[in-house]
NUMI-115200 format. One record per residue: residue number from 1; residue in one letter; x, y, z of N, C-alpha, C, O, CB in turn. Coordinates in steps of 0.05 Angstrom, whole numbers, plus 5000, padded with zeros to 4 digits. Glycine has a CB too. Layout:
// NUMI-115200
+------+------+------+------+------+------+------+------+------+------+------+------+------+------+------+------+------+
! resi ! resn !  npx !  npy !  npz ! capx ! capy ! capz !  cpx !  cpy !  cpz !  opx !  opy !  opz ! cbpx ! cbpy ! cbpz !
+------+------+------+------+------+------+------+------+------+------+------+------+------+------+------+------+------+
!  NUM !    a !    X !    Y !    Z !    X !    Y !    Z !    X !    Y !    Z !    X !    Y !    Z !    X !    Y !    Z !
...
+------+------+------+------+------+------+------+------+------+------+------+------+------+------+------+------+------+
// end
This chain:
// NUMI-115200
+------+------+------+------+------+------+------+------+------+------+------+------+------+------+------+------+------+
! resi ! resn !  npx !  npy !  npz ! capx ! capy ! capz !  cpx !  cpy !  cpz !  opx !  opy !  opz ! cbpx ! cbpy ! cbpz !
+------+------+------+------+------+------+------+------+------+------+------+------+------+------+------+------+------+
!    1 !    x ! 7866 ! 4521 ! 6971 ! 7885 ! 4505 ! 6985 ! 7887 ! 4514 ! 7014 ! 7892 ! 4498 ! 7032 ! 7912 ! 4506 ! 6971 !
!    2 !    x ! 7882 ! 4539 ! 7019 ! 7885 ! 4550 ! 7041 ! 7870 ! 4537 ! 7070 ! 7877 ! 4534 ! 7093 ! 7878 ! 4576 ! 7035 !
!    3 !    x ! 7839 ! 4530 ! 7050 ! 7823 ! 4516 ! 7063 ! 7824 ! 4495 ! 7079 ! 7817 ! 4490 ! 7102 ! 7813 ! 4511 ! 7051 !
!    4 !    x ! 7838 ! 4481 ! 7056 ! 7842 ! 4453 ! 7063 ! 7864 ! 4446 ! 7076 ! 7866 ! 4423 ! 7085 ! 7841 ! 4438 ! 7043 !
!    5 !    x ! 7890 ! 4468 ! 7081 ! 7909 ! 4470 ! 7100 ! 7899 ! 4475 ! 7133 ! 7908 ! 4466 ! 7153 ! 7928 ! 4492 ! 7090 !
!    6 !    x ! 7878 ! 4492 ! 7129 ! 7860 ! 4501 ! 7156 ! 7849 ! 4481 ! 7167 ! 7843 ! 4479 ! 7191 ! 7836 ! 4520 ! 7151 !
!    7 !    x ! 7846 ! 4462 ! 7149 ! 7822 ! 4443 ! 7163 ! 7840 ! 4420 ! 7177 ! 7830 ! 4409 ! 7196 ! 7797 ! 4427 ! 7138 !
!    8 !    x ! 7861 ! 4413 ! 7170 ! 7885 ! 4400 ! 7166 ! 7882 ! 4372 ! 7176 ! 7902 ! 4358 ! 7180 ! 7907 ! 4415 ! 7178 !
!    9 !    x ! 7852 ! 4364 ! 7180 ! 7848 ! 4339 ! 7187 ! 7870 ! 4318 ! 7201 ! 7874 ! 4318 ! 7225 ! 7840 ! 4331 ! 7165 !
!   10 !    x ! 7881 ! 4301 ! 7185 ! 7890 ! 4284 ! 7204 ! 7920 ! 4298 ! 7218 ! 7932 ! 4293 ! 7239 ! 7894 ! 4252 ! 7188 !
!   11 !    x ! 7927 ! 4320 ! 7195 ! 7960 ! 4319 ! 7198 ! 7967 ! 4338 ! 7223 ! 7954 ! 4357 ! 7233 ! 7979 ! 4333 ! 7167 !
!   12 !    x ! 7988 ! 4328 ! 7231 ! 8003 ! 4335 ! 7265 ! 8007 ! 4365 ! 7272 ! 8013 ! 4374 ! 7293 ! 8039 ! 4322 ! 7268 !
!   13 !    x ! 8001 ! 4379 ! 7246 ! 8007 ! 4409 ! 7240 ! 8006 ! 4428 ! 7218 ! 8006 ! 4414 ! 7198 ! 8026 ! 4411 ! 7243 !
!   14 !    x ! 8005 ! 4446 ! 7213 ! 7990 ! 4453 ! 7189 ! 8012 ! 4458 ! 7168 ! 8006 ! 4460 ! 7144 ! 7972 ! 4479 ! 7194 !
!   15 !    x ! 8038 ! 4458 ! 7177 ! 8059 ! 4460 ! 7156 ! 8066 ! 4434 ! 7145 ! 8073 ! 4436 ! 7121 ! 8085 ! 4471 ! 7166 !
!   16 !    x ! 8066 ! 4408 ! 7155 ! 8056 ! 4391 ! 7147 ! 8040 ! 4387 ! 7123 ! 8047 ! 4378 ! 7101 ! 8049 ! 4386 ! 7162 !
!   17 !    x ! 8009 ! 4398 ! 7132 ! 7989 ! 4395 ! 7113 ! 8001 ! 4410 ! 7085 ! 8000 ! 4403 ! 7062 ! 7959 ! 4408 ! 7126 !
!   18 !    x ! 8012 ! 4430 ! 7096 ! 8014 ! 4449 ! 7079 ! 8035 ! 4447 ! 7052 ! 8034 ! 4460 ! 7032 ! 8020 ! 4470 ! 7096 !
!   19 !    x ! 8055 ! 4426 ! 7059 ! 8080 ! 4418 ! 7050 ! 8065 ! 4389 ! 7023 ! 8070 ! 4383 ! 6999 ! 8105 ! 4405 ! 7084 !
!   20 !    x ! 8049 ! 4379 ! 7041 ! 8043 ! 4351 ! 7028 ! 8020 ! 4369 ! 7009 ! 8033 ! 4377 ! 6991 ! 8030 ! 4318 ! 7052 !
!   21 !    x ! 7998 ! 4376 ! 7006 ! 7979 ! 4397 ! 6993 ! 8000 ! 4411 ! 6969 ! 7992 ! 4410 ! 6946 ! 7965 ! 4423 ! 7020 !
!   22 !    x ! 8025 ! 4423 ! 6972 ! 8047 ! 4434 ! 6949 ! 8050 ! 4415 ! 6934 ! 8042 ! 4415 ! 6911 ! 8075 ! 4444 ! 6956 !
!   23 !    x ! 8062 ! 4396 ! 6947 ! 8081 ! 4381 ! 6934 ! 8062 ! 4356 ! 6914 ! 8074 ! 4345 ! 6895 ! 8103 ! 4368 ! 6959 !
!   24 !    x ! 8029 ! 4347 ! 6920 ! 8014 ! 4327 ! 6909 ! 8001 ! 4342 ! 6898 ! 7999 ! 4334 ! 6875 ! 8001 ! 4307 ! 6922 !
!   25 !    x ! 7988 ! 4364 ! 6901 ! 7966 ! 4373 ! 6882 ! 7968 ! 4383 ! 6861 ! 7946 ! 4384 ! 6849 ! 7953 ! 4387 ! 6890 !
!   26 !    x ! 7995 ! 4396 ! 6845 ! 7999 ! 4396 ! 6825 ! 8006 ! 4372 ! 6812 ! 8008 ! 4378 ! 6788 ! 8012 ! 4411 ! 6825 !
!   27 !    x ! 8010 ! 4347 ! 6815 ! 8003 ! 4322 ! 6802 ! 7990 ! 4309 ! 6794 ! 7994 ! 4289 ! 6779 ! 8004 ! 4312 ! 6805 !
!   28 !    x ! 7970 ! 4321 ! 6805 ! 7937 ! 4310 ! 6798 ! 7918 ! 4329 ! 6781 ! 7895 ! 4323 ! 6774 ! 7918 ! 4307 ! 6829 !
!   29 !    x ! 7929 ! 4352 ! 6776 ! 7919 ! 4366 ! 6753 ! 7909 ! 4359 ! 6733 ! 7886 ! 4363 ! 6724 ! 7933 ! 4376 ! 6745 !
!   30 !    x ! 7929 ! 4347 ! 6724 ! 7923 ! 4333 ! 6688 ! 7907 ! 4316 ! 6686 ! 7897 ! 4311 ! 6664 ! 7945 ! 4319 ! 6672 !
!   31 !    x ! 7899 ! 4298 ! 6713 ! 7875 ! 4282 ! 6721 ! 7853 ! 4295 ! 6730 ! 7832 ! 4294 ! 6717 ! 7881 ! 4265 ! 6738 !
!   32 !    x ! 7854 ! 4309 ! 6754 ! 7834 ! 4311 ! 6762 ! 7836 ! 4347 ! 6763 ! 7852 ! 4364 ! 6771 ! 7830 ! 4292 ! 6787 !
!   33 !    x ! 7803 ! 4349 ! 6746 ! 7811 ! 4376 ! 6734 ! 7789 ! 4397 ! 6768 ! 7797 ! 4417 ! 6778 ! 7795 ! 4381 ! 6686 !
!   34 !    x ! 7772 ! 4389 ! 6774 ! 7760 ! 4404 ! 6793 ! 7780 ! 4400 ! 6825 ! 7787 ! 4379 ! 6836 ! 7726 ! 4394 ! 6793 !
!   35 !    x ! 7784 ! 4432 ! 6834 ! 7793 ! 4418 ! 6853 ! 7795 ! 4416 ! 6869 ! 7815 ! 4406 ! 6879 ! 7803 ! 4415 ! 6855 !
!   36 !    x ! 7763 ! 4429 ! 6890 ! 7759 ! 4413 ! 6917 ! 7762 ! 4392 ! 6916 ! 7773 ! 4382 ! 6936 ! 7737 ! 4412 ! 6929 !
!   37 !    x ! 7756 ! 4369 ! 6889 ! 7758 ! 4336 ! 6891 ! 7790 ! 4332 ! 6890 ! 7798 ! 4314 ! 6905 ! 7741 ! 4316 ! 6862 !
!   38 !    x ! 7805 ! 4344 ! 6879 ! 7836 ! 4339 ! 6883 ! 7840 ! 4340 ! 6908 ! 7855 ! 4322 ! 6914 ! 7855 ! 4359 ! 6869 !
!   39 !    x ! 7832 ! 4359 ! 6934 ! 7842 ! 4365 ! 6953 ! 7827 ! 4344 ! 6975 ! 7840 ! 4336 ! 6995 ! 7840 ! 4394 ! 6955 !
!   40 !    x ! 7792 ! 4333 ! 6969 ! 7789 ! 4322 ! 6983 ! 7799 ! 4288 ! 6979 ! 7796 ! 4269 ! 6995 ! 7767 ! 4330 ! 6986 !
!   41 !    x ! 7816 ! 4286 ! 6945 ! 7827 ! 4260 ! 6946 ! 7849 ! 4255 ! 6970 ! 7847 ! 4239 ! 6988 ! 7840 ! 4255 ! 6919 !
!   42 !    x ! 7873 ! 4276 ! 6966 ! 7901 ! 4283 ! 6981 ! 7892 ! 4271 ! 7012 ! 7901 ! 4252 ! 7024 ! 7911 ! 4321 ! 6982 !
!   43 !    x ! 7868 ! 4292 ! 7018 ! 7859 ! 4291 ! 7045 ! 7860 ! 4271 ! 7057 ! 7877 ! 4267 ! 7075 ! 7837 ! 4298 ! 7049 !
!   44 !    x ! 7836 ! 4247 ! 7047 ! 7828 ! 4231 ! 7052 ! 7855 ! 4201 ! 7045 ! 7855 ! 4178 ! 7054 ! 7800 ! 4237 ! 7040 !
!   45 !    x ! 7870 ! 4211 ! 7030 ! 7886 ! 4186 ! 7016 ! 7908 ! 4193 ! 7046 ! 7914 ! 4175 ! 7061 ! 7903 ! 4190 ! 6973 !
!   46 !    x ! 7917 ! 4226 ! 7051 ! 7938 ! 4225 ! 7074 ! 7925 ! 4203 ! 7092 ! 7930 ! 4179 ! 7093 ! 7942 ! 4255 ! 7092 !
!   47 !    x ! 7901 ! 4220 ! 7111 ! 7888 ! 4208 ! 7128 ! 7890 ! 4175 ! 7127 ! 7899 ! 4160 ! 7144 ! 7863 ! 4217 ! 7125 !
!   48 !    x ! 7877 ! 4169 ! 7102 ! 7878 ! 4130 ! 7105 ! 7909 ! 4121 ! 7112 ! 7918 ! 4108 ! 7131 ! 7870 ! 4110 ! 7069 !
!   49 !    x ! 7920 ! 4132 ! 7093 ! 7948 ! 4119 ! 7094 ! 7959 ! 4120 ! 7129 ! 7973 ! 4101 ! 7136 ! 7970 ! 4140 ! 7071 !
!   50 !    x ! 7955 ! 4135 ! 7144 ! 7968 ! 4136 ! 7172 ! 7950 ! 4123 ! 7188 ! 7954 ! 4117 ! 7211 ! 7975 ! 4164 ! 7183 !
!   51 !    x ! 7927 ! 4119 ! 7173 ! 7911 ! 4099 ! 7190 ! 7924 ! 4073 ! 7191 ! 7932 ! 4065 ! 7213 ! 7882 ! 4094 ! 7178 !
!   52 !    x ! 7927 ! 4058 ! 7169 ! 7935 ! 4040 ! 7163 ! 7973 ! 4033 ! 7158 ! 7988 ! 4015 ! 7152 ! 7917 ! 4040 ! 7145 !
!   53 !    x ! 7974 ! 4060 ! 7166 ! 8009 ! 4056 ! 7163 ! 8022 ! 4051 ! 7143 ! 8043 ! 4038 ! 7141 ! 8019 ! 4039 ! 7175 !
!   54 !    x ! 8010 ! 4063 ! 7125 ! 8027 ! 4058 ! 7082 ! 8030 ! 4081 ! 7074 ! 8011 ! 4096 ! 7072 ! 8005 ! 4043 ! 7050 !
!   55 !    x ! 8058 ! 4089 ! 7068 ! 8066 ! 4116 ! 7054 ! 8041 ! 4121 ! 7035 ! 8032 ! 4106 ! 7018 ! 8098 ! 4115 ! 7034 !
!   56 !    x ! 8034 ! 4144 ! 7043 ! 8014 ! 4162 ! 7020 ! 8022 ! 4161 ! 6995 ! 8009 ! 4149 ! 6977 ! 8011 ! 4193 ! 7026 !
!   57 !    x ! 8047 ! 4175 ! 6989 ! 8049 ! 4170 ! 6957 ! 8055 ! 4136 ! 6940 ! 8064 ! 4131 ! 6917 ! 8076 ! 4191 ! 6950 !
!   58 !    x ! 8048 ! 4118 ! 6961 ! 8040 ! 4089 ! 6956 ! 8009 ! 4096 ! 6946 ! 8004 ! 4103 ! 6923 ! 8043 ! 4065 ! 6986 !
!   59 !    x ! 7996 ! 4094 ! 6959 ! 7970 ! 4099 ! 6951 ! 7959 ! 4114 ! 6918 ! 7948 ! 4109 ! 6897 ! 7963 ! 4115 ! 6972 !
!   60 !    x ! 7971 ! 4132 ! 6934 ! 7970 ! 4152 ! 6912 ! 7974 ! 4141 ! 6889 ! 7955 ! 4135 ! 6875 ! 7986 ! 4172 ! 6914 !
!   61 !    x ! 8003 ! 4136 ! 6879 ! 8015 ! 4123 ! 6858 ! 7996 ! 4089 ! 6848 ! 7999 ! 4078 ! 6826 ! 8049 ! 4118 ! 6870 !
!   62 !    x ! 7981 ! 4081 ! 6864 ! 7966 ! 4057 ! 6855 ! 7948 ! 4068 ! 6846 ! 7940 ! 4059 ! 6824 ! 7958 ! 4036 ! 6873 !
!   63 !    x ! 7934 ! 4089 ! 6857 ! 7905 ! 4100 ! 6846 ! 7916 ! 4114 ! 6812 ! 7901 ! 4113 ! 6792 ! 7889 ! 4132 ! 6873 !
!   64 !    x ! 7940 ! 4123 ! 6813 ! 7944 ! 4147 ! 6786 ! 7942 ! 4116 ! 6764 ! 7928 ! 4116 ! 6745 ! 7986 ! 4172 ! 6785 !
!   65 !    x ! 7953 ! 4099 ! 6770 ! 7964 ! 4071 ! 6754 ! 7930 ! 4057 ! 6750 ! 7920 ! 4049 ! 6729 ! 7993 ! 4046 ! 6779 !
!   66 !    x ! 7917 ! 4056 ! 6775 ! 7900 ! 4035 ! 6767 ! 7864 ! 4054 ! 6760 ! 7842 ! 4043 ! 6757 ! 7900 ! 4007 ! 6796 !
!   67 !    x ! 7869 ! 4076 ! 6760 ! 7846 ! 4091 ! 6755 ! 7847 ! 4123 ! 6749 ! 7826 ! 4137 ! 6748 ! 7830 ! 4087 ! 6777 !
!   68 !    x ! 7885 ! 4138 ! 6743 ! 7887 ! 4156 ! 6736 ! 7869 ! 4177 ! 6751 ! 7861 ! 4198 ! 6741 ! 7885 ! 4152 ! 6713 !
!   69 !    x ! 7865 ! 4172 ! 6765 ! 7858 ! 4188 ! 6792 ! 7817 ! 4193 ! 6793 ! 7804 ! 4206 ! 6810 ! 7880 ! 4226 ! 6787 !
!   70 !    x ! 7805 ! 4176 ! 6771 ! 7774 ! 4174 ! 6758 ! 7766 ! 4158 ! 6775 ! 7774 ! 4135 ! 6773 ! 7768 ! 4164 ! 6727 !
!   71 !    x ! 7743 ! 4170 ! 6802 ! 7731 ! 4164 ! 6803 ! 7710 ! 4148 ! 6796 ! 7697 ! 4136 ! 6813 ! 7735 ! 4173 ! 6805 !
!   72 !    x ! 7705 ! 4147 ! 6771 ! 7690 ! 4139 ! 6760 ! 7691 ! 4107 ! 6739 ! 7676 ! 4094 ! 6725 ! 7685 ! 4162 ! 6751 !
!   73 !    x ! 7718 ! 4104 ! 6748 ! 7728 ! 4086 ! 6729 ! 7717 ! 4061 ! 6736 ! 7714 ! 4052 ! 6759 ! 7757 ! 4085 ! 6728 !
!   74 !    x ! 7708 ! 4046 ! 6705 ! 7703 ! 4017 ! 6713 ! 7726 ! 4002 ! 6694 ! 7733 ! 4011 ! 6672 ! 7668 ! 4007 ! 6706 !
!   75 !    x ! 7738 ! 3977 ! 6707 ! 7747 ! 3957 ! 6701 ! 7737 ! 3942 ! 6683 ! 7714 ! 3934 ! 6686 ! 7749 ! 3948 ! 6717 !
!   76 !    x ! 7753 ! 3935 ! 6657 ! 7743 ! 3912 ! 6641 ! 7733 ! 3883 ! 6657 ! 7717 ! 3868 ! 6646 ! 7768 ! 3905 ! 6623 !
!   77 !    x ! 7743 ! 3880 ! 6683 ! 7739 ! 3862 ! 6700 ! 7720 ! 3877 ! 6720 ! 7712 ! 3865 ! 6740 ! 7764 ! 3851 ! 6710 !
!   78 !    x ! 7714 ! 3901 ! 6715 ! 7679 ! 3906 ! 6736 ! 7702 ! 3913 ! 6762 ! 7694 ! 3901 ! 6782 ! 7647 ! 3866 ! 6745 !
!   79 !    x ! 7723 ! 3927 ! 6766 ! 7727 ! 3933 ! 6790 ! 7732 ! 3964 ! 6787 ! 7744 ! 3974 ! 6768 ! 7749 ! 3916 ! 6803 !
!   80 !    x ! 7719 ! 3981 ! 6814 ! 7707 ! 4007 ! 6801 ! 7722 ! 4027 ! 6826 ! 7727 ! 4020 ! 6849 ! 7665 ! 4008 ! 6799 !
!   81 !    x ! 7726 ! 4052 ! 6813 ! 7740 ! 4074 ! 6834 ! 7766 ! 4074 ! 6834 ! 7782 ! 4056 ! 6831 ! 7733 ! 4072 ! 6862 !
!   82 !    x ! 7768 ! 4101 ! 6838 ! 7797 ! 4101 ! 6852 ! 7818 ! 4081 ! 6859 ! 7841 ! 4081 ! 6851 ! 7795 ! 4110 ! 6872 !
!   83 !    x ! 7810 ! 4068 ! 6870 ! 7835 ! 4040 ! 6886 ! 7825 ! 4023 ! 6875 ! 7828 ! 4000 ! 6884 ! 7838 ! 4030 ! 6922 !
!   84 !    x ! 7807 ! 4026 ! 6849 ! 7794 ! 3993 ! 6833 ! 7784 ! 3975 ! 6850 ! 7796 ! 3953 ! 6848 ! 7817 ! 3974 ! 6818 !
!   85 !    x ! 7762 ! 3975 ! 6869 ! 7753 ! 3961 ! 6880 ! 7732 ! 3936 ! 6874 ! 7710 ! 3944 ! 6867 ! 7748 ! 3975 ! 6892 !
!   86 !    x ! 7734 ! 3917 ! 6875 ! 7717 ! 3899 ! 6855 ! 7692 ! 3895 ! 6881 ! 7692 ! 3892 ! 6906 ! 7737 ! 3863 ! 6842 !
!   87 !    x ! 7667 ! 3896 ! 6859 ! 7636 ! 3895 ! 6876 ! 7632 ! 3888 ! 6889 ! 7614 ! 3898 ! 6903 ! 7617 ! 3887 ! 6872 !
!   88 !    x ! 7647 ! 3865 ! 6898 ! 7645 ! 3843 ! 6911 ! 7644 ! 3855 ! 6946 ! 7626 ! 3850 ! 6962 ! 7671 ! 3824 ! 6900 !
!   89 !    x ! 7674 ! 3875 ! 6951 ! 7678 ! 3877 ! 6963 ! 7664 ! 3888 ! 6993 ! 7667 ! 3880 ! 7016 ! 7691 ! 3881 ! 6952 !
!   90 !    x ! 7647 ! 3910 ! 6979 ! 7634 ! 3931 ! 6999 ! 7619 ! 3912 ! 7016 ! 7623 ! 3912 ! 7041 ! 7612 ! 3956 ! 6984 !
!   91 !    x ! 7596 ! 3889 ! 7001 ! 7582 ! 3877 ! 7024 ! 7606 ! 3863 ! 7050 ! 7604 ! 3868 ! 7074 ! 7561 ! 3850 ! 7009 !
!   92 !    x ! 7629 ! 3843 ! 7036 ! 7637 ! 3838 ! 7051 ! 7662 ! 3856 ! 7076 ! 7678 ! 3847 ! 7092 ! 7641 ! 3821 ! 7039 !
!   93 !    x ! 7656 ! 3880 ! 7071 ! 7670 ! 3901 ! 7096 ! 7648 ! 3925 ! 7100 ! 7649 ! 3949 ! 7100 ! 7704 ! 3918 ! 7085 !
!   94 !    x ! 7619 ! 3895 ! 7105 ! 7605 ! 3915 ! 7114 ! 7603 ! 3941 ! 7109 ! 7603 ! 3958 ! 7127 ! 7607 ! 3915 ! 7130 !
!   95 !    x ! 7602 ! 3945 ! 7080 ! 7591 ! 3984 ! 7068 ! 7570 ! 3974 ! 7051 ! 7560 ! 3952 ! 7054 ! 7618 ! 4009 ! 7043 !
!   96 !    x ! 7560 ! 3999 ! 7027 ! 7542 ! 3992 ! 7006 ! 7565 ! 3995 ! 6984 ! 7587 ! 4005 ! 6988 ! 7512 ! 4011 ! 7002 !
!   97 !    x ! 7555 ! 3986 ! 6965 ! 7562 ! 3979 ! 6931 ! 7558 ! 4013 ! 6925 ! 7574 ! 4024 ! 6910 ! 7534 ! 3950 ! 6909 !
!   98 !    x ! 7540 ! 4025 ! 6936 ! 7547 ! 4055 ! 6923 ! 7563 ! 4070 ! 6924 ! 7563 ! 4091 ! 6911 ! 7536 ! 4070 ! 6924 !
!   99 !    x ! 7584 ! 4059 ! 6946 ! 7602 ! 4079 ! 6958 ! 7624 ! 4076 ! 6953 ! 7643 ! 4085 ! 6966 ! 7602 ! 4081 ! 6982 !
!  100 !    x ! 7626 ! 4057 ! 6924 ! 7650 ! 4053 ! 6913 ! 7661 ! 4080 ! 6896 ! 7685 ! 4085 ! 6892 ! 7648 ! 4029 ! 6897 !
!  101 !    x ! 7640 ! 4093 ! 6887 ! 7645 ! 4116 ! 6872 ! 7650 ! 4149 ! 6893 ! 7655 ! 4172 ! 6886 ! 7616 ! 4117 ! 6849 !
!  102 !    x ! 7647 ! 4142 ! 6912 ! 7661 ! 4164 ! 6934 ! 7687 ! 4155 ! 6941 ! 7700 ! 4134 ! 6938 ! 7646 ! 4168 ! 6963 !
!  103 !    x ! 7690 ! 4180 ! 6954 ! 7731 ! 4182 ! 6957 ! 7732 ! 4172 ! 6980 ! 7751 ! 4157 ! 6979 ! 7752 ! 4216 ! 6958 !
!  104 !    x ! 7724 ! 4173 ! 6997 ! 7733 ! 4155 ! 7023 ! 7729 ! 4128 ! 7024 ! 7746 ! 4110 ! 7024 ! 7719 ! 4164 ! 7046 !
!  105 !    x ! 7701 ! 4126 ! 7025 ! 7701 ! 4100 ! 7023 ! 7707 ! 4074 ! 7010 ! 7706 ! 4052 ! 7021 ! 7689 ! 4099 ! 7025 !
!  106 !    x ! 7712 ! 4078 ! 6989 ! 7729 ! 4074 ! 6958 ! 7760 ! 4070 ! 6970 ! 7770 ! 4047 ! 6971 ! 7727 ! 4109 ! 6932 !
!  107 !    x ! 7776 ! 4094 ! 6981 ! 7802 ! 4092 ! 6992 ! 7812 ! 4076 ! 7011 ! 7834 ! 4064 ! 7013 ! 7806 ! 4111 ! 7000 !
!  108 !    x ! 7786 ! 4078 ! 7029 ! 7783 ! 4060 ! 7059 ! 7784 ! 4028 ! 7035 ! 7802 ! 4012 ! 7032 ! 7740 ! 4069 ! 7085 !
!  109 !    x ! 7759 ! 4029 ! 7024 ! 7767 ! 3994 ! 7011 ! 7774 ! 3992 ! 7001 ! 7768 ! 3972 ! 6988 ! 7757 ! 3977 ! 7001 !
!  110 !    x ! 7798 ! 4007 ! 6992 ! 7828 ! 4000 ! 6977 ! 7842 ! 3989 ! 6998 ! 7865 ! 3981 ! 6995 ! 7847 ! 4027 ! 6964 !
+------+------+------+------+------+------+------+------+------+------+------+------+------+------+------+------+------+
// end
């Protein structure tokens, strides 16, 4: 965790990072059992969210609901990842279809 407080990417300060990293990553345990990928979910879910201006634990809370935090998840309806992105999507926001199963880009097309 220390790490990933150091690196502190998007956030304004590291107590910040450091506060939001306490308070989410023990939530994602019971889902997500390795946990550089817990830390680079948080990371990347803070980051989008202030991109786009949507409380993080919005995000968050859609991904636990619509994919329990699995990467890997496919939809009875074929929509795949984290933020359940349906196939469709990647060509039309300009990405690839493979990058539904990574954490950013997956998050970004949530």
């Amino acid at each position: 965790m220390a790490k990933a407080i150091a690196a502190r990417g998007c956030f304004v300060d590291k107590y910040d990072a450091e506060v939001w990293y306490k308070l989410m990553e023990p939530r994602m345990r019971r889902s997500v059992k390795d946990h550089g990928e817990r830390m680079d979910i948080l990371q990347t879910v803070y980051c989008e969210s202030q991109r786009v201006k949507l409380p993080a634990e919005l995000v968050l809370s859609v991904m636990d609901i619509e994919s329990n935090f699995n990467r890997w998840a496919v939809s009875s309806a074929g929509a795949v990842g984290l933020m359940q992105v349906m196939p469709f999507w990647p060509e039309k926001l300009g990405m690839k279809r493979h990058q539904l199963t990574q954490i950013q880009p997956n998050v970004r097309m949530g």
